[in-house]
MARGU-932646 format. One line per 4 residues: number of its first residue (from 1); for each residue x, z, y of N, C-alpha, C. Coordinates in steps of 0.05 Angstrom, whole numbers. Atoms other than C-alpha are relative to their C-alpha. Example, Ala and Ser with C-alpha at 12.3 -4.5 7.8 and 13.67 -1.06 7.14 Angstrom:
BEGIN
1	18,0,-24,246,156,-90,18,0,24 ~ -16,-1,-24,273,143,-21,-15,14,22
END
This chain:
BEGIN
1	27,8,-10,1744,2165,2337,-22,14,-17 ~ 30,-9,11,1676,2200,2319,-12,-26,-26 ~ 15,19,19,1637,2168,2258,-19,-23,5 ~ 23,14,-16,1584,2142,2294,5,-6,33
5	0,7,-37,1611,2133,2364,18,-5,6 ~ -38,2,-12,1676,2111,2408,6,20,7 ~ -19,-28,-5,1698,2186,2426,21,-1,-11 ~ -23,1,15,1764,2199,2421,9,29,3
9	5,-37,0,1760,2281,2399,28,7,10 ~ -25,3,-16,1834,2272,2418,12,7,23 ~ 6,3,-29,1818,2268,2486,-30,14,3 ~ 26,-12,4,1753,2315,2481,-12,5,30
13	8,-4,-29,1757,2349,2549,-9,-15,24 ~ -2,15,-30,1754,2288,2590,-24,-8,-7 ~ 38,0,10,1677,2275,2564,-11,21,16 ~ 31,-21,-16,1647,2322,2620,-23,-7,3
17	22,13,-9,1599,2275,2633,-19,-3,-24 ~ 32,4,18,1563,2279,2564,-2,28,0 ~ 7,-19,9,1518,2335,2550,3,4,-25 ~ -7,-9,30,1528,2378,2495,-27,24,-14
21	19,-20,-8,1472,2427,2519,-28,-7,-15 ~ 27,12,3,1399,2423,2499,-19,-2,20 ~ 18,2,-33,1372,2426,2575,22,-18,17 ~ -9,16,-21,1382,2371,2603,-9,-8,28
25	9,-2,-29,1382,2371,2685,17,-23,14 ~ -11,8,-15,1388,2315,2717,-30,-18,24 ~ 13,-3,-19,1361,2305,2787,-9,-22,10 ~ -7,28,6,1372,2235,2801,1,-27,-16
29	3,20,19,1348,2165,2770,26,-11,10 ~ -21,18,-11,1406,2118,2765,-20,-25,5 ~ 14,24,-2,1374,2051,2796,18,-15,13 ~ -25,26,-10,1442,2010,2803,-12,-31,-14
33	5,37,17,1439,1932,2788,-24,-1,-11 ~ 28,8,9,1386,1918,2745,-25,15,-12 ~ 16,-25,5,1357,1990,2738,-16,3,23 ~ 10,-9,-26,1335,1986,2801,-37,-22,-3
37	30,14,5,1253,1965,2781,-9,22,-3 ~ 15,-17,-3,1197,2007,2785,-34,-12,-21 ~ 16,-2,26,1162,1998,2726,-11,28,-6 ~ 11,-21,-7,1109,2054,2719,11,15,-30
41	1,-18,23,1128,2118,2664,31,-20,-14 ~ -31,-7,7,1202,2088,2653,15,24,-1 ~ -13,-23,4,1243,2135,2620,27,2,21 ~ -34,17,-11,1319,2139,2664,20,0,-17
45	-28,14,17,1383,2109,2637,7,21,-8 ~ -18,-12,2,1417,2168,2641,-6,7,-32 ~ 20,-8,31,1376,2189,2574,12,-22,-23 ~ -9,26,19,1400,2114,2543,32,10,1
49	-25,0,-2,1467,2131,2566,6,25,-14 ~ 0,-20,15,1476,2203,2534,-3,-8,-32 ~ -2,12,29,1449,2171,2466,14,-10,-12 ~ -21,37,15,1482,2105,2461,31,15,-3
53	-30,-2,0,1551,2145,2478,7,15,-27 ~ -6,-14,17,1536,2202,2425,-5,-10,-30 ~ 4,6,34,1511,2166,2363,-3,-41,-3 ~ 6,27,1,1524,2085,2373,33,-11,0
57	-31,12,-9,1601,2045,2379,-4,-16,13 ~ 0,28,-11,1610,1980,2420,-8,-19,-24 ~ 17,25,27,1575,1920,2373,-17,15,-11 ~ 15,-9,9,1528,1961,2344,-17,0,16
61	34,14,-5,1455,1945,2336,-24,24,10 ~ 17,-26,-10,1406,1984,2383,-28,-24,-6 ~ 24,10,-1,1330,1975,2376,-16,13,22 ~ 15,-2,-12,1275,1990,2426,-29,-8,-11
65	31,8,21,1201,1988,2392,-15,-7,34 ~ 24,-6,-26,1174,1998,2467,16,-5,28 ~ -11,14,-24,1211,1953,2518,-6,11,31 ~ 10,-18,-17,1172,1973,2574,19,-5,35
69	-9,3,-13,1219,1971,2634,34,-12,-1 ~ -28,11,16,1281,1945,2595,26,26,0 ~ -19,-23,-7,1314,2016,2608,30,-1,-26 ~ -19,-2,39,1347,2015,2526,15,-32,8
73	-22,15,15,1377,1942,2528,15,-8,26 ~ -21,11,-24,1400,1944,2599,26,17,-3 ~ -31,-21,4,1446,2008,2590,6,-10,-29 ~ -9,6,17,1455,1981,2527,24,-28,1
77	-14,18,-1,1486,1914,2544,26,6,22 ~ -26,-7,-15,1526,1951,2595,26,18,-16 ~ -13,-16,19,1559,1996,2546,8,-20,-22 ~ -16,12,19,1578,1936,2499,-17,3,-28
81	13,-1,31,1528,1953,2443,-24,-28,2 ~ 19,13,5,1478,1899,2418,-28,9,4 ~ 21,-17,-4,1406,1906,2430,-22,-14,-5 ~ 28,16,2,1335,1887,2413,-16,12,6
85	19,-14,-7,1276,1901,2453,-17,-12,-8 ~ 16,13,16,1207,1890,2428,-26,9,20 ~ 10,-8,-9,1148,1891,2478,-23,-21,16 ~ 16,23,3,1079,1871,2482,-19,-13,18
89	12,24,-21,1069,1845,2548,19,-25,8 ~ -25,11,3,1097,1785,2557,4,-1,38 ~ -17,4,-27,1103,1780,2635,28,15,0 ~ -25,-25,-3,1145,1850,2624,32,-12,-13
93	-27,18,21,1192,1814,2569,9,-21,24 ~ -5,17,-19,1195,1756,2620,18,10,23 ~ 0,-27,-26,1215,1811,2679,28,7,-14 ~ -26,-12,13,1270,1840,2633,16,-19,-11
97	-26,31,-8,1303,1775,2614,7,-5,23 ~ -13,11,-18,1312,1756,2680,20,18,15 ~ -18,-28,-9,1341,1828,2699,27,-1,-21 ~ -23,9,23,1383,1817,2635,21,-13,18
101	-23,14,-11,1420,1765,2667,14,-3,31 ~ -22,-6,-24,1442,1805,2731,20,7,-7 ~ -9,-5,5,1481,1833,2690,22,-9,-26 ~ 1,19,25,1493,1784,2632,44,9,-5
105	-22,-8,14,1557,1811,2581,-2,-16,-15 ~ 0,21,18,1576,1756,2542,14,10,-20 ~ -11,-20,17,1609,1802,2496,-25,3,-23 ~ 20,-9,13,1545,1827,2470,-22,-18,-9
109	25,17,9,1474,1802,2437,-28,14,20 ~ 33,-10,-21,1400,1823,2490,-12,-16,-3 ~ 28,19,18,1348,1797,2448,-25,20,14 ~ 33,-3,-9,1272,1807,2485,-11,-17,-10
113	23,16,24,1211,1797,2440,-17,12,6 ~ 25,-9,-4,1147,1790,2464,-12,1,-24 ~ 12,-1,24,1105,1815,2404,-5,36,0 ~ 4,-33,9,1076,1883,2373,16,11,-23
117	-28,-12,22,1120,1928,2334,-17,12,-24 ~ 14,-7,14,1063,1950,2303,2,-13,-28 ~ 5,17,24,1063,1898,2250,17,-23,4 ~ -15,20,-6,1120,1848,2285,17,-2,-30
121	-14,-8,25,1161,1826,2216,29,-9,14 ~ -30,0,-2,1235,1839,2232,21,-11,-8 ~ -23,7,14,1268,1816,2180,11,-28,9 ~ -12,24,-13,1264,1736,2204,23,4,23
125	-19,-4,-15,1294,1760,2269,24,12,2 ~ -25,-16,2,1348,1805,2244,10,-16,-21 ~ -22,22,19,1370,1744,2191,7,-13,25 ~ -8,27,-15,1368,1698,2248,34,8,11
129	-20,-7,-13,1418,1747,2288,22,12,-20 ~ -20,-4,21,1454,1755,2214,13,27,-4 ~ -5,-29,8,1448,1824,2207,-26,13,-21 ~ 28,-8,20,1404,1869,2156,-6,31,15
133	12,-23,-13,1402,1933,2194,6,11,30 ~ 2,-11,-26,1401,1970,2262,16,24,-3 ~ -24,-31,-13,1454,2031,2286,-14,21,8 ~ 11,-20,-10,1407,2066,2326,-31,-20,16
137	21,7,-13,1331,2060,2352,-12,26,16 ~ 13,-2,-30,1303,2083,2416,-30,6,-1 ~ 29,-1,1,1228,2109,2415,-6,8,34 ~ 13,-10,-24,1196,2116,2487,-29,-9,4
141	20,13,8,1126,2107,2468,-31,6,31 ~ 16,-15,-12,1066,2118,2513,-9,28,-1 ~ 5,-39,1,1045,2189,2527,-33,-1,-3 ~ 34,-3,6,974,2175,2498,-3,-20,14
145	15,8,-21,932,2145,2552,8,14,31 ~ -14,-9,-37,964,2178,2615,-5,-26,8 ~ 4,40,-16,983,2102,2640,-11,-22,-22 ~ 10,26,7,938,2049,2618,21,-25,-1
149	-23,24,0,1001,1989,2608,-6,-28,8 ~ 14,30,-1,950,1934,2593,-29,11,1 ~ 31,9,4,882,1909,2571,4,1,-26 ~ -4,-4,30,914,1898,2502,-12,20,-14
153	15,-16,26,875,1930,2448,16,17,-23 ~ -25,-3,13,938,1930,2414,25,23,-1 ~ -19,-6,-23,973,1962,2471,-8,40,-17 ~ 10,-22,7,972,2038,2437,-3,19,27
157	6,-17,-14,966,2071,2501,-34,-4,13 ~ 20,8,7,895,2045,2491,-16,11,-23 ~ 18,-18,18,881,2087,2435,-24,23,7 ~ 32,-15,1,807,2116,2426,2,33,-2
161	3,-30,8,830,2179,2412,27,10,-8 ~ -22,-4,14,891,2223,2391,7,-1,-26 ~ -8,2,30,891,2210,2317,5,-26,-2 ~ -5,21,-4,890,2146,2332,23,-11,10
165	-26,0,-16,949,2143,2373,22,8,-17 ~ -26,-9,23,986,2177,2328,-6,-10,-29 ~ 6,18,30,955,2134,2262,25,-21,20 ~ -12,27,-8,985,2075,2309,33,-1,-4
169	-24,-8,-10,1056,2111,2331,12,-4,-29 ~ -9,5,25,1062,2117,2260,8,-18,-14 ~ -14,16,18,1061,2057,2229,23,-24,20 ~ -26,23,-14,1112,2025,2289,24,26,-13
173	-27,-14,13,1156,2085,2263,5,-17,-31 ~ 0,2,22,1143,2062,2192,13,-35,-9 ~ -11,16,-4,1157,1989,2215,21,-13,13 ~ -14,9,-16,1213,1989,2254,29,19,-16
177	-38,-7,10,1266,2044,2218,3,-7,-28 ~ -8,9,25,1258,2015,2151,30,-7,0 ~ -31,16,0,1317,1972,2181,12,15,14 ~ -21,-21,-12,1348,2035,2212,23,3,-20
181	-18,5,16,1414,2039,2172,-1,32,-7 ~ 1,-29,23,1421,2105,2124,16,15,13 ~ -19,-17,-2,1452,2161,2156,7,1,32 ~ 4,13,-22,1437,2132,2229,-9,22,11
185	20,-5,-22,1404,2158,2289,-23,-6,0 ~ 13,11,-20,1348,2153,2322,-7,12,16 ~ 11,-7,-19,1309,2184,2386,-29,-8,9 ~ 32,13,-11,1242,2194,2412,-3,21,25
189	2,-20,-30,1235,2211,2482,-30,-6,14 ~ 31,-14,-10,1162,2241,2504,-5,21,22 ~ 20,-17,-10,1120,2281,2542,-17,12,-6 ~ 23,-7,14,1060,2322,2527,-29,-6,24
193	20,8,-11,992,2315,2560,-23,20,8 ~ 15,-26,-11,938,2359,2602,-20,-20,13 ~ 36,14,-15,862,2331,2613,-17,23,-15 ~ 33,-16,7,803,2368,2606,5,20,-8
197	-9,-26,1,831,2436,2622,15,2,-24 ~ -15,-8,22,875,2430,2561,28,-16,-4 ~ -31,7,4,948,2419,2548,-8,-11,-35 ~ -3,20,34,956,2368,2482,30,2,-10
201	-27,6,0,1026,2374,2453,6,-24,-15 ~ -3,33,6,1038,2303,2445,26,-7,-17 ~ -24,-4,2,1112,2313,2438,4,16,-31 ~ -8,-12,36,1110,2356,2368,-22,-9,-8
205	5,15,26,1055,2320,2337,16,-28,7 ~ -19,28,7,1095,2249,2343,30,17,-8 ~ -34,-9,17,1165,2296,2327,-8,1,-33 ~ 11,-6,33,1118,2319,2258,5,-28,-11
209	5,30,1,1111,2243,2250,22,-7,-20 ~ -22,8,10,1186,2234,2236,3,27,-23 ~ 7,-21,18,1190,2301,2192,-13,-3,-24 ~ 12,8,34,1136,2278,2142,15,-21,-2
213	-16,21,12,1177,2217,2137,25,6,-9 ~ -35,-16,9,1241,2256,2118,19,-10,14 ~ -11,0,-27,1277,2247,2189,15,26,-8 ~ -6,-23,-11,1320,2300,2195,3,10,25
217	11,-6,-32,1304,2336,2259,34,8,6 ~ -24,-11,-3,1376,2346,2288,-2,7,36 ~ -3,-17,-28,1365,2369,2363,-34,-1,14 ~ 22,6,-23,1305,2385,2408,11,6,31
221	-9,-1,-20,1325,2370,2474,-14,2,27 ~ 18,-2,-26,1292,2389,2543,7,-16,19 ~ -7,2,-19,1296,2351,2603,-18,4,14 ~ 27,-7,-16,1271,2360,2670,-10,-22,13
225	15,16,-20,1224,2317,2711,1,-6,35 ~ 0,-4,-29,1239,2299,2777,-39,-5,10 ~ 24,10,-6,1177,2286,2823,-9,-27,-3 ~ -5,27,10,1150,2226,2802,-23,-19,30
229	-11,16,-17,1128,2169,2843,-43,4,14 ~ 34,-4,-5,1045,2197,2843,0,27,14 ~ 10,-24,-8,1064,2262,2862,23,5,29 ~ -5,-3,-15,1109,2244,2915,-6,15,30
233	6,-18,-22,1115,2292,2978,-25,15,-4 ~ 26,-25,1,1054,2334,2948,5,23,-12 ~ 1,-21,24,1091,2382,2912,-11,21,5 ~ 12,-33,-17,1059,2441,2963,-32,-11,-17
237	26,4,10,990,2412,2943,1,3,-21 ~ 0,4,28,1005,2403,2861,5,35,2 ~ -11,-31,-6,1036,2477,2875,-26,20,-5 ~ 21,-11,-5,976,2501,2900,-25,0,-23
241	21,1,16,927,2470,2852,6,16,-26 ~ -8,-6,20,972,2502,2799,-9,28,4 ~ 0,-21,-4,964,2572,2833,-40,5,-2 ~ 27,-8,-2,888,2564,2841,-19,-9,-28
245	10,-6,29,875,2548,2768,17,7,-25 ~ -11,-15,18,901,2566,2706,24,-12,-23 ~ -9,20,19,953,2513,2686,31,-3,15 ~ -31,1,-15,1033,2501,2702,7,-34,-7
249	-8,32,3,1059,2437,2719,25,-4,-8 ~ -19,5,21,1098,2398,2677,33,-6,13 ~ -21,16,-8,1173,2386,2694,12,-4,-17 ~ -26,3,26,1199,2378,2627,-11,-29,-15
253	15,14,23,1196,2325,2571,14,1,-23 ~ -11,-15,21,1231,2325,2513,21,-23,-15 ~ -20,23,8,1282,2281,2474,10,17,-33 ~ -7,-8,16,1281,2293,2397,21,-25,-12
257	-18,17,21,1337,2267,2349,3,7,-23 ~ 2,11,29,1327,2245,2279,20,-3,-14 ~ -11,24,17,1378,2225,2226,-9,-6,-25 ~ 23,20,13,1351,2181,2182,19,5,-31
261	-16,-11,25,1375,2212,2107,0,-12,-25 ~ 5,20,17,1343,2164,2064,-14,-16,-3 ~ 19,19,5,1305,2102,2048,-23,-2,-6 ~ 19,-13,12,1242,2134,2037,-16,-28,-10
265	10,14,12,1208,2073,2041,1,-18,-24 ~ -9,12,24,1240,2046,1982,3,21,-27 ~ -11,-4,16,1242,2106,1952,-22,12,-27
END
């Protein structure tokens, strides 16, 4: 078995189904059982599933800072790993418990917490569940202000500005992998951003993010974008607008991975 995962290198070939590639193409959301919600700017499973298989075991502790459509602890509880999502609306938390238990593995732990990660303190909740650290965490943060989420003030896709956004992004990184375990994973899957005739790369300043924190950057991974659910049946029009000004539309986003080398914060 792999260090960090159930593979059995043994049996290598019969793993077609994970990528190994750094372009990842896939065409198709999975929206079986309890994936099937339309929660706006959800990442798809397939993305949770690729992770969880390459750097997580069965019982091991997944985090989510940015709940969101419950994408991280649904493929998570299907796959047998533990999971804690953290997310700060509560109807959404409400919404994702009850999806939880279409699927409900009594095997496992699918902890939803309404709260901000920003400053949520972890440690009570990870004594309660009698653990001191996390396996792997999950970043799928807002892409700036693209989708407004809430009204929350809190809510960082509400930030005033890009330094702001990324002051915020920061300290939920700073508060949430403390309890990442040494030598771990993690993932941050993004997009970049285009207003006011200008492309923002959103996606490498939040990768820099983990970097000054002494992350080790271990893959940058592309995927592509299907049409999404705004630009449905216009792709001749989006086409067009692309040809009649001076800008290419996006089909990619990106999926960096971290391992987490040392305790900085302690150190």
């Amino acid at each position: 078995m792999g260090k960090y995962n159930d593979l059995d290198l043994k049996n290598w070939k019969n793993y077609e189904n994970l990528f190994t590639d750094s372009l990842w193409l896939i065409n198709r959301r999975d929206n079986s059982g309890a994936h099937n919600h339309k929660y706006p700017g959800a990442y798809i499973p397939q993305i949770a599933y690729q992770l969880l298989s390459r750097y997580t075991k069965k019982g091991d502790w997944v985090l989510d800072p940015f709940l969101g459509g419950g994408t991280t602890v649904i493929e998570a509880q299907r796959m047998g790993r533990n999971s804690i999502g953290i997310e700060i609306q509560e109807k959404t938390t409400v919404d994702v418990s009850n999806r939880l238990k279409e699927e409900f593995n009594k095997s496992v732990i699918s902890k939803v917490i309404n709260g901000d990660s920003t400053t949520m303190d972890l440690k009570p909740i990870l004594s309660n569940l009698k653990i001191n650290k996390i396996q792997f965490i999950l970043y799928h943060p807002p892409y700036w202000d693209i989708i407004k989420f809430s009204k929350n003030q809190n809510d960082i896709s509400n930030s005033k500005s890009l330094e702001i956004f990324l002051n915020n992004f920061s300290q939920i990184i700073d508060n949430t992998s403390q309890y990442l375990e040494k030598s771990r994973y993690c993932a941050l899957v993004i997009g970049d951003k285009y207003s006011n005739s200008e492309l923002t790369p959103l996606g490498f300043y939040c990768m820099n993010l983990f970097i000054q924190k002494k992350f080790t950057l271990k893959a940058v991974v592309v995927k592509n974008i299907g049409d999404t659910a705004a630009k449905n049946n216009q792709h001749q029009i989006w086409r067009y607008r692309s040809l009649a000004a001076d800008y290419y539309l996006f089909k990619h986003e990106y999926i960096f991975i971290f391992k987490k080398v040392t305790d900085w914060l302690n150190s």
